[in-house]
N, CA, C and O atoms as CSV, one atom per row, in Angstrom:
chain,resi,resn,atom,element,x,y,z
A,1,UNK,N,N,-30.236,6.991,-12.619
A,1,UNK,CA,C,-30.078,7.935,-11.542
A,1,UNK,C,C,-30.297,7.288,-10.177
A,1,UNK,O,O,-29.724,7.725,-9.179
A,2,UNK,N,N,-31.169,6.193,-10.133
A,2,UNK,CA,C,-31.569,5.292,-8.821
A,2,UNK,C,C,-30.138,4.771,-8.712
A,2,UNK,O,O,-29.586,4.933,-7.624
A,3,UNK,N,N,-29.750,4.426,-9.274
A,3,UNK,CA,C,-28.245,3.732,-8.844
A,3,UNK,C,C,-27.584,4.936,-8.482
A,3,UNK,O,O,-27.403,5.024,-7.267
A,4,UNK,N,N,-27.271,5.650,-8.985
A,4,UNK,CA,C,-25.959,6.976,-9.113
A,4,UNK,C,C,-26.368,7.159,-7.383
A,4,UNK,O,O,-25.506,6.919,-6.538
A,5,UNK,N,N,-27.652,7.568,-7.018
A,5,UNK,CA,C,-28.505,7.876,-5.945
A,5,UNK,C,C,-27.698,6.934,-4.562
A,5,UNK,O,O,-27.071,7.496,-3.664
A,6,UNK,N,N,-27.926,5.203,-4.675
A,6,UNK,CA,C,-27.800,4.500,-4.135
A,6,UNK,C,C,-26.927,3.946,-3.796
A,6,UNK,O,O,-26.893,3.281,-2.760
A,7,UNK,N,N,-25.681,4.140,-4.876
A,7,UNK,CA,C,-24.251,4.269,-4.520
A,7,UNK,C,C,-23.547,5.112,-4.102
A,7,UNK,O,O,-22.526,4.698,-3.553
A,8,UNK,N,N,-23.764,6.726,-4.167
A,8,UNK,CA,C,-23.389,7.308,-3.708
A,8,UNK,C,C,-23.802,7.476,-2.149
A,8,UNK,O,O,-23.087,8.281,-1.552
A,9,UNK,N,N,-24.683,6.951,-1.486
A,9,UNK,CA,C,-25.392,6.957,-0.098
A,9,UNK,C,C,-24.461,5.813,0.419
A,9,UNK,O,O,-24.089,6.009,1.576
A,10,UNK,N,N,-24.049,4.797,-0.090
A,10,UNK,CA,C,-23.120,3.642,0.605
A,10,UNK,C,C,-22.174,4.270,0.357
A,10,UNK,O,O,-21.491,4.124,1.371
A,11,UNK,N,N,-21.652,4.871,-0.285
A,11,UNK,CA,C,-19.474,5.444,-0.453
A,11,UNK,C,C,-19.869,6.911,0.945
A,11,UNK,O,O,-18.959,7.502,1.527
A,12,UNK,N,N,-21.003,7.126,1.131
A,12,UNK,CA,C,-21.208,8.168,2.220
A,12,UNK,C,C,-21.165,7.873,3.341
A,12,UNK,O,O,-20.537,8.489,4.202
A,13,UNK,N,N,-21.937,6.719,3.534
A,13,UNK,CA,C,-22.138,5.855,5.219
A,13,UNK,C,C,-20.369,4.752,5.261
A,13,UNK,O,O,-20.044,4.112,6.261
A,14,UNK,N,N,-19.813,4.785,4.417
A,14,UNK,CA,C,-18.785,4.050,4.871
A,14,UNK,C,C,-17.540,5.154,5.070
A,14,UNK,O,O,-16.588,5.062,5.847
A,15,UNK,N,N,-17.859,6.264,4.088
A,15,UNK,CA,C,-16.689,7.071,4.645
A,15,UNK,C,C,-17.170,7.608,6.139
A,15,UNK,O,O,-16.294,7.682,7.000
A,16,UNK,N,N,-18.514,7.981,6.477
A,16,UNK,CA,C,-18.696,8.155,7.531
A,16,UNK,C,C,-18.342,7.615,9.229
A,16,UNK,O,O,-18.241,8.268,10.268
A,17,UNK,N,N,-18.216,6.136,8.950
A,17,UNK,CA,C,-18.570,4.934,9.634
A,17,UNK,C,C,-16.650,5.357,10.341
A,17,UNK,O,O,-16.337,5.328,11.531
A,18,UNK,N,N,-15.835,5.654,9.326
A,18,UNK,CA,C,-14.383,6.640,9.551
A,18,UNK,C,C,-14.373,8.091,10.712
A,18,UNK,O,O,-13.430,8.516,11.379
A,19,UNK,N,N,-15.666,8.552,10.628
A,19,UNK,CA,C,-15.370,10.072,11.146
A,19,UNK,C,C,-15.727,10.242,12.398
A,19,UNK,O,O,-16.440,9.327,12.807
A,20,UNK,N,N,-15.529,10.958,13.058
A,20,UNK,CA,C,-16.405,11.330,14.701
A,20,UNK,C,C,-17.796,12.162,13.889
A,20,UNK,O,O,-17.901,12.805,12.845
A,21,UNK,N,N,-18.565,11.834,14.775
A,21,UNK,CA,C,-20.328,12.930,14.526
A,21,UNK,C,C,-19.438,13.882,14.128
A,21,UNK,O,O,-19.030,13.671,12.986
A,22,UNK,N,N,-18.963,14.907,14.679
A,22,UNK,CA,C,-18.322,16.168,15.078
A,22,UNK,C,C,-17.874,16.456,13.494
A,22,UNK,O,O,-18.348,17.437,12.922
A,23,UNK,N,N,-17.211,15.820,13.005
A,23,UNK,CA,C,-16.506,16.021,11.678
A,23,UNK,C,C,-17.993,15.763,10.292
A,23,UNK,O,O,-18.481,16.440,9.387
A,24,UNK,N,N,-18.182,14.554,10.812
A,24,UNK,CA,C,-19.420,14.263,9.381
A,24,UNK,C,C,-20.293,15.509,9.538
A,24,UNK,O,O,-20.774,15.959,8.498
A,25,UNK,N,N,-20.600,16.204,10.825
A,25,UNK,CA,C,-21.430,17.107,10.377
A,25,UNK,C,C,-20.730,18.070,10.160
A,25,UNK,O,O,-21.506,18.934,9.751
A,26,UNK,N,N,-19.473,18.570,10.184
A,26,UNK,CA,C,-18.814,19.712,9.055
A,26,UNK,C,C,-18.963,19.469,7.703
A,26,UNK,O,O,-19.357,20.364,6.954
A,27,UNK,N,N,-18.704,18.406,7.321
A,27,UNK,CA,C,-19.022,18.024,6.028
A,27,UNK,C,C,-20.495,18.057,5.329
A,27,UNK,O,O,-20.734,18.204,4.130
A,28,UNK,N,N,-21.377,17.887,6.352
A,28,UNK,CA,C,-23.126,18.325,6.217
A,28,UNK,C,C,-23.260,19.616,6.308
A,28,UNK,O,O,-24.270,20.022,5.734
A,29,UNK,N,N,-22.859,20.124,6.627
A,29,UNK,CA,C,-22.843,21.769,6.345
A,29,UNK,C,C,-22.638,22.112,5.307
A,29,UNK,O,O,-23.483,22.753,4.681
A,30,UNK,N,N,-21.212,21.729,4.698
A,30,UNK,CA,C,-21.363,22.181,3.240
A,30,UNK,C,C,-22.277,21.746,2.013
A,30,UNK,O,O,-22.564,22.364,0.988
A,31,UNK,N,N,-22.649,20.449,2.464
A,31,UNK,CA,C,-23.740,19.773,1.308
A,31,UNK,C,C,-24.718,20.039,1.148
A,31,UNK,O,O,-25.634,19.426,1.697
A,32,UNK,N,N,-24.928,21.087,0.308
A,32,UNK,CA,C,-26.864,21.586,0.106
A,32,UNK,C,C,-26.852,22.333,-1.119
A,32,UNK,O,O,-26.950,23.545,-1.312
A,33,UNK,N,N,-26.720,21.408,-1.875
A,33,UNK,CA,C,-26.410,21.167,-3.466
A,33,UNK,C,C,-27.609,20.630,-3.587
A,33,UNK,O,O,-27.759,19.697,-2.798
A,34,UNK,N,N,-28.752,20.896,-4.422
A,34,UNK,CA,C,-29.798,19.889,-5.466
A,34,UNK,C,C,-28.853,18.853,-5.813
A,34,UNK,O,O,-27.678,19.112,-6.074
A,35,UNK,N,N,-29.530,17.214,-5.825
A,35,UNK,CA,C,-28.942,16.369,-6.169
A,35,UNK,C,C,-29.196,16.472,-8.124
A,35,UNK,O,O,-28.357,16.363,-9.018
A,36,UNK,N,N,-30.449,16.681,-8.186
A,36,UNK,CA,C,-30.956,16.906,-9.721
A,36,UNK,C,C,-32.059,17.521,-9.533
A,36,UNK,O,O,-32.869,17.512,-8.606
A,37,UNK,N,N,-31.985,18.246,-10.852
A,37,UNK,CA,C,-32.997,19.316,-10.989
A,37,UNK,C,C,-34.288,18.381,-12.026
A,37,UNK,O,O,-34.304,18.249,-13.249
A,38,UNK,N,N,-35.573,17.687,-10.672
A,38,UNK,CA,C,-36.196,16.629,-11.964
A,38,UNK,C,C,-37.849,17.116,-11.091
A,38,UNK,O,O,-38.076,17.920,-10.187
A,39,UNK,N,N,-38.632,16.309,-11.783
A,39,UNK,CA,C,-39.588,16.191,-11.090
A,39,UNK,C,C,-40.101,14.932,-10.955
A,39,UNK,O,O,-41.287,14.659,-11.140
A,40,UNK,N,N,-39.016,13.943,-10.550
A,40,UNK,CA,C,-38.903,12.854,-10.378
A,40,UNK,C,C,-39.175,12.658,-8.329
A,40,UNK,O,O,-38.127,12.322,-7.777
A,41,UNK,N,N,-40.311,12.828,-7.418
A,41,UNK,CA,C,-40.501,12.898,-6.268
A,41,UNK,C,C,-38.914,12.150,-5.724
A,41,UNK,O,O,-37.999,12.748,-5.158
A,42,UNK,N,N,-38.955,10.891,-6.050
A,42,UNK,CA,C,-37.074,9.855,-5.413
A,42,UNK,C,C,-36.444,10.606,-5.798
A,42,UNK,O,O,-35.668,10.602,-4.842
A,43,UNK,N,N,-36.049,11.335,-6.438
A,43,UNK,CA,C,-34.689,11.918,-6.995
A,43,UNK,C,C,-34.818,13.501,-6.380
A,43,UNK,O,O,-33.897,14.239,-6.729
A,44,UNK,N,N,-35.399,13.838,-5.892
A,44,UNK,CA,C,-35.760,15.606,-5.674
A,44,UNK,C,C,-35.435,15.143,-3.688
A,44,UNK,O,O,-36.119,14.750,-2.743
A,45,UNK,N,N,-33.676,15.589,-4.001
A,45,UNK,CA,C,-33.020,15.438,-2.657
A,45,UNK,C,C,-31.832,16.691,-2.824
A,45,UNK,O,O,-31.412,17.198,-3.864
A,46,UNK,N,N,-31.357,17.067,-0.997
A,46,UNK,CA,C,-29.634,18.074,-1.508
A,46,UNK,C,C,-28.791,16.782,-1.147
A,46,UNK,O,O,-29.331,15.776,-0.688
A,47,UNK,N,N,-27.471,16.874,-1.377
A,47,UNK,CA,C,-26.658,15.922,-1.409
A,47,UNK,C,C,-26.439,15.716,-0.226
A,47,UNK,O,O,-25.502,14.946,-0.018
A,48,UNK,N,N,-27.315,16.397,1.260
A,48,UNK,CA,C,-27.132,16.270,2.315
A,48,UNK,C,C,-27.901,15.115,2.625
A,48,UNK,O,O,-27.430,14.477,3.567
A,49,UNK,N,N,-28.734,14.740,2.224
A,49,UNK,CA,C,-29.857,13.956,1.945
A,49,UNK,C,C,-28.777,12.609,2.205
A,49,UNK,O,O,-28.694,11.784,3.115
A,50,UNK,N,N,-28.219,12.767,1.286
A,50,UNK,CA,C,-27.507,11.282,1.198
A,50,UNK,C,C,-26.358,11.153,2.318
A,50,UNK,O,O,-25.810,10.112,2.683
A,51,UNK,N,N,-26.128,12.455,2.772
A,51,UNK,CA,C,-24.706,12.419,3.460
A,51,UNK,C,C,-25.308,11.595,4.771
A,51,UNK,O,O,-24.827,10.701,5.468
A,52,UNK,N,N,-26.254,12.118,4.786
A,52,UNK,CA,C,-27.058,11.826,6.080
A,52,UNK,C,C,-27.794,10.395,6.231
A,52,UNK,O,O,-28.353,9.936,7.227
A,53,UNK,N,N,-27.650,9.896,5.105
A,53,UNK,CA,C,-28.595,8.204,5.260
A,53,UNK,C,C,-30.568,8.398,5.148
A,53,UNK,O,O,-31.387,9.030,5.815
A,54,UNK,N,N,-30.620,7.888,4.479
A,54,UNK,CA,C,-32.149,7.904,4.202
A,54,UNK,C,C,-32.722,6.909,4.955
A,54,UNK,O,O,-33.947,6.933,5.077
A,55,UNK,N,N,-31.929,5.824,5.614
A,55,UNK,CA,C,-32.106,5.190,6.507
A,55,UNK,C,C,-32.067,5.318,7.520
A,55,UNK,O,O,-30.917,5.103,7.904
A,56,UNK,N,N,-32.948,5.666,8.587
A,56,UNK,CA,C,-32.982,6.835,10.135
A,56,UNK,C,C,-32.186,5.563,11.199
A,56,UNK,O,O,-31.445,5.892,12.126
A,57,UNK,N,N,-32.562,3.823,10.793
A,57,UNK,CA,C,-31.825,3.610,11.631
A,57,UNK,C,C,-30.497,3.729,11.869
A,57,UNK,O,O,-29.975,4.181,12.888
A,58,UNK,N,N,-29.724,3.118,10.448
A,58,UNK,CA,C,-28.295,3.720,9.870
A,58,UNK,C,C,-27.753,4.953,10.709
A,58,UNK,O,O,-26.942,5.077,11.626
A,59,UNK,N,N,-28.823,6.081,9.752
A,59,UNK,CA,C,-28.247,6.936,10.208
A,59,UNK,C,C,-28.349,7.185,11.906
A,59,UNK,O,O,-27.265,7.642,12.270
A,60,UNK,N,N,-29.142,7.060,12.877
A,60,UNK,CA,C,-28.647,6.819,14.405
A,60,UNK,C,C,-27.615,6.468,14.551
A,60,UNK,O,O,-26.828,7.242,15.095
A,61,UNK,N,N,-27.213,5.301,14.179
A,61,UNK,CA,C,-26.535,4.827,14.656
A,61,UNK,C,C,-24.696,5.228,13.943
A,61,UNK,O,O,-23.597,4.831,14.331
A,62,UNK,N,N,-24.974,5.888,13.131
A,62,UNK,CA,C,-23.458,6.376,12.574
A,62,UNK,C,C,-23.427,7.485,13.776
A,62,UNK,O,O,-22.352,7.926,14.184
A,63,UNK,N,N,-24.824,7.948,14.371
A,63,UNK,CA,C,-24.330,9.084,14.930
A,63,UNK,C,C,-23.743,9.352,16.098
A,63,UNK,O,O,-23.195,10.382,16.491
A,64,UNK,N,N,-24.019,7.694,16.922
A,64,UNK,CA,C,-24.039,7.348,17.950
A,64,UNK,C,C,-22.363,6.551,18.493
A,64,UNK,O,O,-21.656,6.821,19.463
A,65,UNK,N,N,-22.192,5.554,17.431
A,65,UNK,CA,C,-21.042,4.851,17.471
A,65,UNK,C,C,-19.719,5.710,17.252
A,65,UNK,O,O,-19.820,6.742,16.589
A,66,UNK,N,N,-18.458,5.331,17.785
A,66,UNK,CA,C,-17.000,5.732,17.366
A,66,UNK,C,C,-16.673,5.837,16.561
A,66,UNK,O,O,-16.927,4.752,16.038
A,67,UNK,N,N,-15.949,6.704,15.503
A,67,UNK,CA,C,-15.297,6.002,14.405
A,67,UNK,C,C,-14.785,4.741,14.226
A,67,UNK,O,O,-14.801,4.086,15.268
A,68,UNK,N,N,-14.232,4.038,13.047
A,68,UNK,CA,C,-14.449,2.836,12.844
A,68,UNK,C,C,-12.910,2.540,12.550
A,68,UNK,O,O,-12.571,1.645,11.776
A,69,UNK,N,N,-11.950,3.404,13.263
A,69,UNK,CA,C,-10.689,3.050,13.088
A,69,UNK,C,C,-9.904,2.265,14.135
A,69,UNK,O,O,-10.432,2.196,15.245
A,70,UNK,N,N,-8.648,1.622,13.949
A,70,UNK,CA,C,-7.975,1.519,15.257
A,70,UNK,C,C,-8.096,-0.385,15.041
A,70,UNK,O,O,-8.931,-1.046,14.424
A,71,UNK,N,N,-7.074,-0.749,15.713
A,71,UNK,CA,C,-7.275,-2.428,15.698
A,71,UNK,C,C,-8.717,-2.941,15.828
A,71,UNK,O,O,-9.755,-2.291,15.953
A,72,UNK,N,N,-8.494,-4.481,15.757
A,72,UNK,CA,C,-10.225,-4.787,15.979
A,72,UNK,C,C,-10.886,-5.079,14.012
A,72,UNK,O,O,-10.398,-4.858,12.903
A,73,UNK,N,N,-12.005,-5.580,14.453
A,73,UNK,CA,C,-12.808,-5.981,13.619
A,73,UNK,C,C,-13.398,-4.814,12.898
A,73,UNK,O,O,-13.794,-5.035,11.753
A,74,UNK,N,N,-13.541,-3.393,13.469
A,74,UNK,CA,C,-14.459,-2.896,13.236
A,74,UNK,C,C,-13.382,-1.604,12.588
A,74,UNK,O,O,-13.794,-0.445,12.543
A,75,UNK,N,N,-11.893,-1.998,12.077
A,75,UNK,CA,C,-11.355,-1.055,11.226
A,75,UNK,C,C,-11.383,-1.293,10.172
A,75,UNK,O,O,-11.443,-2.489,9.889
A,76,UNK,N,N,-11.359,-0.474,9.266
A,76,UNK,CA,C,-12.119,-0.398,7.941
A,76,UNK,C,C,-10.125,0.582,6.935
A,76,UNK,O,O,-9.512,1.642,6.804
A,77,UNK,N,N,-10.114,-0.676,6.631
A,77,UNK,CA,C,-8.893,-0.166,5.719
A,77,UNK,C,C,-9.278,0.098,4.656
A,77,UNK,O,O,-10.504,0.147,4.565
A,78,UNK,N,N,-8.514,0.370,3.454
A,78,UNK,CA,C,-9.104,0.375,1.801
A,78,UNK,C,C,-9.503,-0.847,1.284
A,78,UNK,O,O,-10.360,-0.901,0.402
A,79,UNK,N,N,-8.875,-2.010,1.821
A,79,UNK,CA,C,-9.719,-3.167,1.088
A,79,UNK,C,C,-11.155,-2.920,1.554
A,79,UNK,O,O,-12.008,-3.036,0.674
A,80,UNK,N,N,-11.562,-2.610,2.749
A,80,UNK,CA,C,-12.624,-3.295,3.335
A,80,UNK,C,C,-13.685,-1.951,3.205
A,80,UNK,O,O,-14.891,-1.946,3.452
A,81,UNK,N,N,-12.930,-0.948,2.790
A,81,UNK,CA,C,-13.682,0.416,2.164
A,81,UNK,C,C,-14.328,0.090,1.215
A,81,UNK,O,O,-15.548,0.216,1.324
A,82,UNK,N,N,-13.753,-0.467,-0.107
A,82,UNK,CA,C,-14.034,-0.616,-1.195
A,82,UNK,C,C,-14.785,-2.347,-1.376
A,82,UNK,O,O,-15.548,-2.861,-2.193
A,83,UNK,N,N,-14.204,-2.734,-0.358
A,83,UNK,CA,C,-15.971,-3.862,-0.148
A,83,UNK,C,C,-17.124,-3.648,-0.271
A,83,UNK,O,O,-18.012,-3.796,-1.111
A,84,UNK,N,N,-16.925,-3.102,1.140
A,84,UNK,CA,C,-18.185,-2.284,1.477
A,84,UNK,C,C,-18.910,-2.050,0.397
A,84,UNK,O,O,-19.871,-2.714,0.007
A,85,UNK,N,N,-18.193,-0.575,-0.358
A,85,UNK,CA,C,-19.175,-0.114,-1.499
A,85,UNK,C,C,-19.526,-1.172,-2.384
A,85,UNK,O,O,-20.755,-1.220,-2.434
A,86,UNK,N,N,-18.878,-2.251,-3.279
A,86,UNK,CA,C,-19.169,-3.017,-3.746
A,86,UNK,C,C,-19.962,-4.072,-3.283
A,86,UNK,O,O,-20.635,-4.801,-4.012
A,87,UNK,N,N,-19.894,-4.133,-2.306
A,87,UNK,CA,C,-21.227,-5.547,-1.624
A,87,UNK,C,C,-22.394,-4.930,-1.299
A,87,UNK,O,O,-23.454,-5.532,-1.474
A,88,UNK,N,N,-22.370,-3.624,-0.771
A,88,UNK,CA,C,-23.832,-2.497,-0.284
A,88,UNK,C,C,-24.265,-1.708,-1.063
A,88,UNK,O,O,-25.391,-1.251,-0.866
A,89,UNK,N,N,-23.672,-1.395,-1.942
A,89,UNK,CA,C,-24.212,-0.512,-3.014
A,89,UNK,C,C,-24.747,-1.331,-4.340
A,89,UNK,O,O,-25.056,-0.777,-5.395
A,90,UNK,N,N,-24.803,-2.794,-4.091
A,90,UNK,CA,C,-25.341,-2.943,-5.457
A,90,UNK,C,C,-25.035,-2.388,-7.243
A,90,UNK,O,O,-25.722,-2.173,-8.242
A,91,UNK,N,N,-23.489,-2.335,-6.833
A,91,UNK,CA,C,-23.483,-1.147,-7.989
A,91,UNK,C,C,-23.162,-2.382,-9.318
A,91,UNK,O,O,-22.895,-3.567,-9.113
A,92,UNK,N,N,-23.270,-1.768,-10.552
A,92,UNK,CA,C,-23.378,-2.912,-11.835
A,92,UNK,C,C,-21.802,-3.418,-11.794
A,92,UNK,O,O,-20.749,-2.844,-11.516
A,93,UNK,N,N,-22.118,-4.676,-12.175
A,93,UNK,CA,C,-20.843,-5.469,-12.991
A,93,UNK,C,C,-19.755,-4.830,-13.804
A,93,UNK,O,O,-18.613,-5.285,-13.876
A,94,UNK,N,N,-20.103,-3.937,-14.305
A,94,UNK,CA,C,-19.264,-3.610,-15.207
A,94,UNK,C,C,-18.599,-2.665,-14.763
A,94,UNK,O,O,-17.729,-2.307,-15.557
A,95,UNK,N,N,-18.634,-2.093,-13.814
A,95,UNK,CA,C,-17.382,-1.129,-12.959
A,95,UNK,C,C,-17.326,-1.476,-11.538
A,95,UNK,O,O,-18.212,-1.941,-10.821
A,96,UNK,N,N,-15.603,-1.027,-11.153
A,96,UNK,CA,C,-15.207,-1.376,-10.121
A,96,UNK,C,C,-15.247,-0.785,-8.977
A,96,UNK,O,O,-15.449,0.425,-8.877
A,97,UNK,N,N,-15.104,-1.384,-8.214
A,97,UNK,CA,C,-15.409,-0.249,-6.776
A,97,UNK,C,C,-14.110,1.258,-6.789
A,97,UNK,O,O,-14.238,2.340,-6.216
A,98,UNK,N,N,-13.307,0.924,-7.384
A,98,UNK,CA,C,-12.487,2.304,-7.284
A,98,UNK,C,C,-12.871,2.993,-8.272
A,98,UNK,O,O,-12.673,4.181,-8.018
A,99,UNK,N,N,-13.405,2.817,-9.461
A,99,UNK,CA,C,-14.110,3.925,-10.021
A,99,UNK,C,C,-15.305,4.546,-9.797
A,99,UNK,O,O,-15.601,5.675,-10.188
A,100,UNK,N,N,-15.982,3.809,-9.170
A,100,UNK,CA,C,-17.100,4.445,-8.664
A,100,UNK,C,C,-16.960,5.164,-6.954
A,100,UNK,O,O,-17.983,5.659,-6.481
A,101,UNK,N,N,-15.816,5.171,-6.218
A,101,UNK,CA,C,-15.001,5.874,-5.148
A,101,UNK,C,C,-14.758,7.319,-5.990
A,101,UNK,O,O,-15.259,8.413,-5.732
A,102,UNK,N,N,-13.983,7.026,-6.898
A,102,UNK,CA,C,-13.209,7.750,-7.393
A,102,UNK,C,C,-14.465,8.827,-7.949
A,102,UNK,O,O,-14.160,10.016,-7.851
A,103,UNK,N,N,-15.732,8.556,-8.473
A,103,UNK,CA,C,-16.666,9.827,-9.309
A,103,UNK,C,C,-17.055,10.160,-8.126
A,103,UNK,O,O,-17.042,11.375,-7.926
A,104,UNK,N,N,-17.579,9.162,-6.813
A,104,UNK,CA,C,-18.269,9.784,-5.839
A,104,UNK,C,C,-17.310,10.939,-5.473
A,104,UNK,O,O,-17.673,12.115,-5.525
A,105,UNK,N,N,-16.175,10.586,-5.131
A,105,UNK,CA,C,-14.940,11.602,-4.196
A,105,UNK,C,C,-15.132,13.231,-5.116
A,105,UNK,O,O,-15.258,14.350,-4.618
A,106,UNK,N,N,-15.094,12.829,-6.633
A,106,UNK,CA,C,-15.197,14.101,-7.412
A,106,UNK,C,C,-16.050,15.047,-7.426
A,106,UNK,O,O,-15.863,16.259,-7.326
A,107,UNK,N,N,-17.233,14.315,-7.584
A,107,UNK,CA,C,-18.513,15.283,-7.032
A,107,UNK,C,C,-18.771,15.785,-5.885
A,107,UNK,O,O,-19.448,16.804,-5.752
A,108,UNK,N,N,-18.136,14.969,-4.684
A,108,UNK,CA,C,-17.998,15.626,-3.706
A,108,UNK,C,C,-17.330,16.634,-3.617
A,108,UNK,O,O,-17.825,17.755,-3.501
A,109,UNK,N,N,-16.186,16.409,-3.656
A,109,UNK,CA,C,-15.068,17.302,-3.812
A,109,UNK,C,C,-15.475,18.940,-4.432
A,109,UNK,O,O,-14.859,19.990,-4.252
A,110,UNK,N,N,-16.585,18.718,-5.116
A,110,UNK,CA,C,-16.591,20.001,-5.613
A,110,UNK,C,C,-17.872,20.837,-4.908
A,110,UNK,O,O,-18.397,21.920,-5.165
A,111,UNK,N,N,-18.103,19.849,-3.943
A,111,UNK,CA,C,-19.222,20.816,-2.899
A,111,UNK,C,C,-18.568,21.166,-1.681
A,111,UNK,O,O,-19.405,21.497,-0.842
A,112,UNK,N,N,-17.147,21.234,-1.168
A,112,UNK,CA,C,-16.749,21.663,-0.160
A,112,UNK,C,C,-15.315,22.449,-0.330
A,112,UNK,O,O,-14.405,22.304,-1.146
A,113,UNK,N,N,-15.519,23.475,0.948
A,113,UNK,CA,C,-13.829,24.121,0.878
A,113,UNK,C,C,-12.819,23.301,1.382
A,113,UNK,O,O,-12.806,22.373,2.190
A,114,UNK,N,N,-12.100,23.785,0.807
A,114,UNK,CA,C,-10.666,23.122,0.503
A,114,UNK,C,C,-9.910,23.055,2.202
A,114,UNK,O,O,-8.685,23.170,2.162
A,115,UNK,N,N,-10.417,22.912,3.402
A,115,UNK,CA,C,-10.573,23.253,4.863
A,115,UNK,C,C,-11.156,21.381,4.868
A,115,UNK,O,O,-10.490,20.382,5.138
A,116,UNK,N,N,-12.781,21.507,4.412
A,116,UNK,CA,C,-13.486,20.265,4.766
A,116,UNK,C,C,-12.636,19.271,3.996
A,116,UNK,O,O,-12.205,18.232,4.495
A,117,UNK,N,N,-12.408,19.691,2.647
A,117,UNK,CA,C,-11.421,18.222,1.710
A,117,UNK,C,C,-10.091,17.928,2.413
A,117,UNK,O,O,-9.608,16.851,2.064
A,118,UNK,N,N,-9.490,18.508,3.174
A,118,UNK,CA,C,-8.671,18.077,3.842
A,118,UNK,C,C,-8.765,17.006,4.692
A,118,UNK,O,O,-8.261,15.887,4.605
A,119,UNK,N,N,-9.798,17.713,5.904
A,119,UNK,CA,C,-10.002,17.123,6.970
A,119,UNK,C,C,-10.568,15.404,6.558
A,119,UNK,O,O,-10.317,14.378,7.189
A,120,UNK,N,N,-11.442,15.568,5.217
A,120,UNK,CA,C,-12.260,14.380,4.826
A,120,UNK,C,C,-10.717,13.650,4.374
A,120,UNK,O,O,-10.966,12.445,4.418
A,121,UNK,N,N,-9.714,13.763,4.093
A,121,UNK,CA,C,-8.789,13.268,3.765
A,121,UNK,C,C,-7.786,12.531,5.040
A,121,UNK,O,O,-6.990,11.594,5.103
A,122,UNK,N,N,-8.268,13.410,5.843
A,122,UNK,CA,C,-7.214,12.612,6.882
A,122,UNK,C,C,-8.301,11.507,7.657
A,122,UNK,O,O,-8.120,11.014,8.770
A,123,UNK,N,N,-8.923,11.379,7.176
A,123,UNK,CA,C,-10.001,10.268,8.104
A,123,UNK,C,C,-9.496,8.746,7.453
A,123,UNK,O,O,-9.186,7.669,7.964
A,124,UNK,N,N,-9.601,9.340,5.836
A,124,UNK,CA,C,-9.188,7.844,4.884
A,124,UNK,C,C,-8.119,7.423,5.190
A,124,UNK,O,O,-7.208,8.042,5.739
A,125,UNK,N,N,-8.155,5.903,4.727
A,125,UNK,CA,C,-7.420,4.977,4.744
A,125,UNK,C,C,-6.422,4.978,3.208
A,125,UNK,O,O,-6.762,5.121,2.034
A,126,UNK,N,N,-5.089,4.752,3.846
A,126,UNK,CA,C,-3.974,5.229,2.679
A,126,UNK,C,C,-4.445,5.283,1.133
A,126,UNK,O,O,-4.238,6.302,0.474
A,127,UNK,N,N,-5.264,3.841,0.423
A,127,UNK,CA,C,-5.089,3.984,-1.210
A,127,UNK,C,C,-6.329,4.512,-1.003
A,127,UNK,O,O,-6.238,5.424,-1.825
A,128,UNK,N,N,-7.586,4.660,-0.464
A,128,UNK,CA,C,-8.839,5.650,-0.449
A,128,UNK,C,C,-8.470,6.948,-0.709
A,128,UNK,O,O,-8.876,7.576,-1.687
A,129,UNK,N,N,-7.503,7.497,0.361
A,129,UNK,CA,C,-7.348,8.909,0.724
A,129,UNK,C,C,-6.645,9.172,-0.855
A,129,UNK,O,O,-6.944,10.180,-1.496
A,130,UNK,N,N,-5.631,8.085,-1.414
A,130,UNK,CA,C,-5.200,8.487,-2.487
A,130,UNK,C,C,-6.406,8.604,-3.927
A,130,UNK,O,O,-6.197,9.438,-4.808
A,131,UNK,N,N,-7.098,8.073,-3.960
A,131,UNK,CA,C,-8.407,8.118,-4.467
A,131,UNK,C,C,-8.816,9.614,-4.592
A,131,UNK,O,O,-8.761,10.341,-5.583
A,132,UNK,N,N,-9.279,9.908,-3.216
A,132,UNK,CA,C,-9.743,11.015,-2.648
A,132,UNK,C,C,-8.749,12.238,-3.385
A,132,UNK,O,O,-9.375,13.193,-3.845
A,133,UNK,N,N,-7.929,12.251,-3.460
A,133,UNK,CA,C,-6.273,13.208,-3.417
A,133,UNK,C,C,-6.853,13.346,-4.976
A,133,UNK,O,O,-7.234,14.450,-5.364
A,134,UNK,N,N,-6.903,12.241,-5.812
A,134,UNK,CA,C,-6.938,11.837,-7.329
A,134,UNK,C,C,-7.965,12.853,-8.323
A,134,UNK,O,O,-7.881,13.340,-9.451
A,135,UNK,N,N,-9.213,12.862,-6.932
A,135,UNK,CA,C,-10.582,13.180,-7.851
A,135,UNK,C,C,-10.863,14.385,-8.470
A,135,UNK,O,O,-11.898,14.516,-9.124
């Protein structure tokens, strides 16, 4: 669950790193889902928890900066989406960064109206968004 936890918080801050403040917090609105029902203190979070970065500097600073589109170093296509998650999330060897896109997008997907899954769709980058479209 520490992993499930820890990967899903990096596929959050990179789709974020995509959005204006303005939009990520439409999407924080809808997230206030129990992540798990435990009495595990780390694990007893809402999925806003994660949307939001458990990391206060992180999260400043997603809140502060531009989206991360547009020429330049600092655009983030699907290769460099699915880096990301795979180099920051620590996630295991044995699966790939588009399947683990692909469960995050699903579970998401099923905490927002069909209004926010849109909008979260037009932020992505073409084979992401198709990801996204997939889940």
């Amino acid at each position: 669950m520490y992993d499930a936890r820890d990967i899903t918080e990096v596929v959050f801050r990179v789709m974020r790193d995509l959005m204006t403040t303005e939009a990520a917090d439409r999407v924080a609105d809808e997230l206030h889902t129990e992540v798990l029902d435990t009495d595990e203190k780390a694990l007893q979070m809402d999925v806003v928890d994660l949307w939001k970065d458990t990391n206060p500097i992180v999260g400043l600073l997603s809140r502060v900066r531009p989206p991360w589109q547009g020429p330049g170093i600092f655009k983030i296509d699907s290769d460099r989406f699915l880096f990301r998650v795979a180099n920051e999330s620590g996630m295991p060897p044995t699966v790939n960064a588009e399947q683990v896109v692909t469960a995050v997008f699903a579970a998401t997907k099923d905490e927002l109206s069909e209004e926010r899954i849109a909008e979260v769709a037009s932020w992505l980058p073409d084979r992401v968004r198709s990801l996204w479209e997939q889940a």
